[in-house]
N, C-alpha and C positions, 0 to 999 in steps of 0.2 A: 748464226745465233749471237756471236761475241761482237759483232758489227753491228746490230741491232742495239744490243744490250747500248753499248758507246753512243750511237743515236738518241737512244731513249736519255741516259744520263746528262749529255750536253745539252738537249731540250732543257731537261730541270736546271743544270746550270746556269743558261739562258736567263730564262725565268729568274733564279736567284741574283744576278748582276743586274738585271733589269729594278730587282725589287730595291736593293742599295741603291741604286744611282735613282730611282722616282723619288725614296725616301731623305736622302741625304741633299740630292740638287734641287728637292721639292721646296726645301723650306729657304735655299737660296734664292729660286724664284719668287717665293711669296714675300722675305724681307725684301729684295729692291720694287718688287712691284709697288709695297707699301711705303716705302721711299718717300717720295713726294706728298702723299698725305698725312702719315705720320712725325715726321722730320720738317717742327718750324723751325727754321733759321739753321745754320748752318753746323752747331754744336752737336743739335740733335741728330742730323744727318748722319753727319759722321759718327755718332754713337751708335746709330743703326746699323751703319755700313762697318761697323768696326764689329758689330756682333758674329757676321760670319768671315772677315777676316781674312783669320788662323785658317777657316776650314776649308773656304768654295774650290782653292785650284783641287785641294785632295777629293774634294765629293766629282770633281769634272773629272777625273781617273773611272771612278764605274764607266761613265758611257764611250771612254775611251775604248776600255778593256773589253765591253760590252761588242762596240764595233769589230774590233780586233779578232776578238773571239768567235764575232757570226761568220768573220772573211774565213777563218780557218778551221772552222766545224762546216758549216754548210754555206759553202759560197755559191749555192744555186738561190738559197731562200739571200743571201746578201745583195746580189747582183739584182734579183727582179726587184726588192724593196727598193734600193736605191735608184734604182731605172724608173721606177714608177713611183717615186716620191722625191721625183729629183728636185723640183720646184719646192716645195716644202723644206726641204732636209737642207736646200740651198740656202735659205732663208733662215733656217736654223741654225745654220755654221755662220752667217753674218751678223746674225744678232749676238752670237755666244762670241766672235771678235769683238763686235761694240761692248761688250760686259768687260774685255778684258782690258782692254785700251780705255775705256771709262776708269775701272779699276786703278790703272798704272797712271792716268792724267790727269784727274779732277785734281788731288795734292800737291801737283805742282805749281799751281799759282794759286795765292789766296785771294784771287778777283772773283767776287760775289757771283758775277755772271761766266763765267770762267766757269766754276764748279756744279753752278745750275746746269748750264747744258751736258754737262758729262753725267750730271745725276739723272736728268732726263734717258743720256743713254743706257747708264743702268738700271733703269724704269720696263724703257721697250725693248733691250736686250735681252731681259727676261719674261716681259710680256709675251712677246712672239712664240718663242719657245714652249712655257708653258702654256698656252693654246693650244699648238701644231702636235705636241705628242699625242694629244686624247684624238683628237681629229684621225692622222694616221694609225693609229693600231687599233681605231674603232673602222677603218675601212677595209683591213686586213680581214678583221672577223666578218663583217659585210661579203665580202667578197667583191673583186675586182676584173673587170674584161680583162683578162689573161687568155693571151693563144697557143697552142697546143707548143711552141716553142719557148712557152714561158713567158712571153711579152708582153708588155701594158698593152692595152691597141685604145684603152681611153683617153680622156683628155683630163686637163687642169678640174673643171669643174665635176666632171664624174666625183672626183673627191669630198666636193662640198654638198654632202646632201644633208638634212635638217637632222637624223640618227649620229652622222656623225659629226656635226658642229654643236651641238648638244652635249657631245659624250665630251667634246673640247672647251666646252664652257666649265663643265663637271670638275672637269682635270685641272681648270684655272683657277677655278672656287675653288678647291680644296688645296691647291699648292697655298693659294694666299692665305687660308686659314690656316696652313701648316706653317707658314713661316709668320704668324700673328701668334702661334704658341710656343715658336722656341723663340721671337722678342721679348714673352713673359719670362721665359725663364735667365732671360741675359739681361734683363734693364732693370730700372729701378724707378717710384717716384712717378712722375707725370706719364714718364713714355712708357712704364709697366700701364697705368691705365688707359692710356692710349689704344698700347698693344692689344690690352684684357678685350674693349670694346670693339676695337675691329676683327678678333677674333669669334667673339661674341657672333657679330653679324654675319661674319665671311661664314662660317662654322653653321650656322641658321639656313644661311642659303645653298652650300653644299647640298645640305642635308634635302632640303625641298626639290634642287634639281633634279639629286639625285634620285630623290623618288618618280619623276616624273619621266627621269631616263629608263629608270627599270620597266614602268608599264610601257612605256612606248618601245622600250629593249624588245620588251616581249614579242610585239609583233613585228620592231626592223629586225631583230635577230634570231627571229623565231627558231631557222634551221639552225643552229650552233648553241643552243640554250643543252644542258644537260643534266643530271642530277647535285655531280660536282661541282658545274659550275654556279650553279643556281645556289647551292649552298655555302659556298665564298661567296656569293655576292649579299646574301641575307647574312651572314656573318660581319660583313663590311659595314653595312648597312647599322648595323647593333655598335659597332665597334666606334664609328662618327659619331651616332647620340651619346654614347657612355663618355667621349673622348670631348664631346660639349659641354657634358653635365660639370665632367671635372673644371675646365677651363670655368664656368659659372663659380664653381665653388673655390678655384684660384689655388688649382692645382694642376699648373702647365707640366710639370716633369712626368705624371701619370698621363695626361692627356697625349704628350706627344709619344709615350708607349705605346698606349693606344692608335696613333697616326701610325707606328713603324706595322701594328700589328695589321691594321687596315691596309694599306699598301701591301703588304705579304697577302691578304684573302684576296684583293683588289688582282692584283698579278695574277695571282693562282686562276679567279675566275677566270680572266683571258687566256690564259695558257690551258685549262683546262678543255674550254670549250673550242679551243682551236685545234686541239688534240686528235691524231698527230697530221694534223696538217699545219703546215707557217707559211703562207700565202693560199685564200682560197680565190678559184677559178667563178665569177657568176656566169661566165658563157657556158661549160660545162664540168662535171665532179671530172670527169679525165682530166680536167690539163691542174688541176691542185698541186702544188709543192706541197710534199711532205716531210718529214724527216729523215724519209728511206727512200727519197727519190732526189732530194736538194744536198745532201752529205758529202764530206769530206770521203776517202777511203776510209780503211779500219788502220792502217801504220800515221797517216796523218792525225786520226782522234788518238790515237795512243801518244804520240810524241806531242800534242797539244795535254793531251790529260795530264804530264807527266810536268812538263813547262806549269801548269795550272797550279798544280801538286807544292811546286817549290816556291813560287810568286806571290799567290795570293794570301799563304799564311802573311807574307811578308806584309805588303801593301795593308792586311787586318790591323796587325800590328803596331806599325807606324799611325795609322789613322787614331786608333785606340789612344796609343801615346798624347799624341795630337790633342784631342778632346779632353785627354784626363791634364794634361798642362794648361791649356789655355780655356777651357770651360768653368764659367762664372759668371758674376755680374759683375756691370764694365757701369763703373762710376763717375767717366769719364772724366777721369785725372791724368792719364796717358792715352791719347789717342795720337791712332799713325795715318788714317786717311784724310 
């Protein structure tokens, strides 16, 4: 029963470090995707790239911690995702180095072509990424040829069916509109209307795909749909139009509330309808990882729970700091990239 219990909790924990690292790396990837459209000439780039700064290495801590956490809660569900998303996730780790080494080199030379191609890399560094997570954790819910030893036995393309490059288009559209609304609340003057209006758009289109993902949801995920989850996802759903309307009316610091609270329903639904299983089997319901067949022991979740207990106030904390020093608008009088 007290093994359980610790199962069920580190599920929701899960879920909550998923929901901070989609929401805080989300708008990472929507400002450099917008990079190159919104940023003429070189000033403005850099007042782009200077908006998330302070924040991106600390928001790339969730999905650290996040990984960290699956290896030592349930390394049965760590081990098949990895194994069976090796190509993806592989690709994921090389675009997230191009982001960083883009980051640390475009400022060192001020040769016009010099910092273009690094900005490009900060473009498809976050491009890639933001695609590839909707893609995978809408194949999870799908379900996956898994053999009774827990192994992929699919290929590359079993991955890419129309349900879930759809559900990755969704995830792309709404990072970009989410970092089209926290450039409103960090810019000023041409590149605020800039912002306003690709927000505008990207935010428009979210909203359309995602409708079209839900009925189509309906019948690629028919078996995994549930009362809970269906109701985060109609909450998510209300949460994007209210968090548009704001943005129209040029009230980005409520709309991106609204984005944190969307991404919170957004999670929950997948977490919900995946419950408790975190990998499903499409050959048969036997070979499923779940929570109480992929876990840790019960002295490992205790001695992680406890690790968890004294870190993560921490890591709040500093983040919190973070945001409340260096959160404003950047006039650019001082830029460092």
């Amino acid at each position: 029963m007290v093994l359980e219990i610790f199962q069920v909790l580190w599920f929701i924990l899960i879920a909550v470090l998923f929901i901070g690292f989609f929401f805080l790396e989300g708008y990472d990837y929507g400002v450099l995707i917008l990079l190159p459209f919104l940023g003429k000439g070189d000033r403005e780039r850099r007042i782009v790239i200077e908006s998330i700064g302070p924040f991106w290495e600390g928001n790339e801590v969730w999905l650290v911690t996040a990984g960290g956490a699956l290896f030592a809660t349930f390394p049965g569900w760590y081990a098949t995702m990895f194994s069976t998303f090796y190509l993806p996730l592989f690709l994921i780790l090389v675009a997230l180095i191009l982001r960083v080494v883009a980051f640390e080199f475009r400022g060192k030379l001020s040769n016009p072509k010099w910092r273009t191609r690094w900005d490009f890399g900060l473009f498809l560094g976050s491009l890639i990424p933001a695609l590839l997570w909707g893609v995978a954790f809408s194949n999870m819910l799908k379900g996956l040829p898994i053999d009774s030893n827990f192994n992929y036995t699919g290929g590359f393309f079993n991955l890419l069916t129309p349900a879930c490059l759809l559900t990755g288009i969704v995830g792309l559209l709404f990072f970009i509109y989410h970092g089209g609304v926290f450039l409103m609340i960090r810019t000023v003057g041409d590149l605020y209307d800039k912002s306003k209006k690709a927000a505008i758009i990207t935010g428009g289109l979210t909203i359309i795909f995602a409708v079209i993902l839900v009925f189509y949801g309906l019948f690629a995920f028919s078996a995994r749909v549930n009362l809970i989850a269906l109701g985060c996802a109609v909450i998510l759903a209300l949460l994007l139009i209210a968090s548009l309307v704001l943005v129209v009316l040029g009230r980005p610091g409520l709309a991106f509330l609204m984005n944190l609270l969307g991404v919170f329903f957004g999670v929950a639904a997948w977490f919900a309808a995946m419950f408790p299983n975190v990998m499903i089997s499409s050959t048969t319901s036997a070979n499923n990882l779940t929570i109480f067949n992929a876990s840790s022991n019960l002295h490992s979740l205790i001695v992680i729970t406890i690790v968890t207990v004294i870190l993560l106030p921490i890591i709040l904390l500093y983040q919190g700091w973070c945001y409340k020093t260096f959160m404003g608008k950047i006039t650019g009088e001082k830029l460092h990239y």
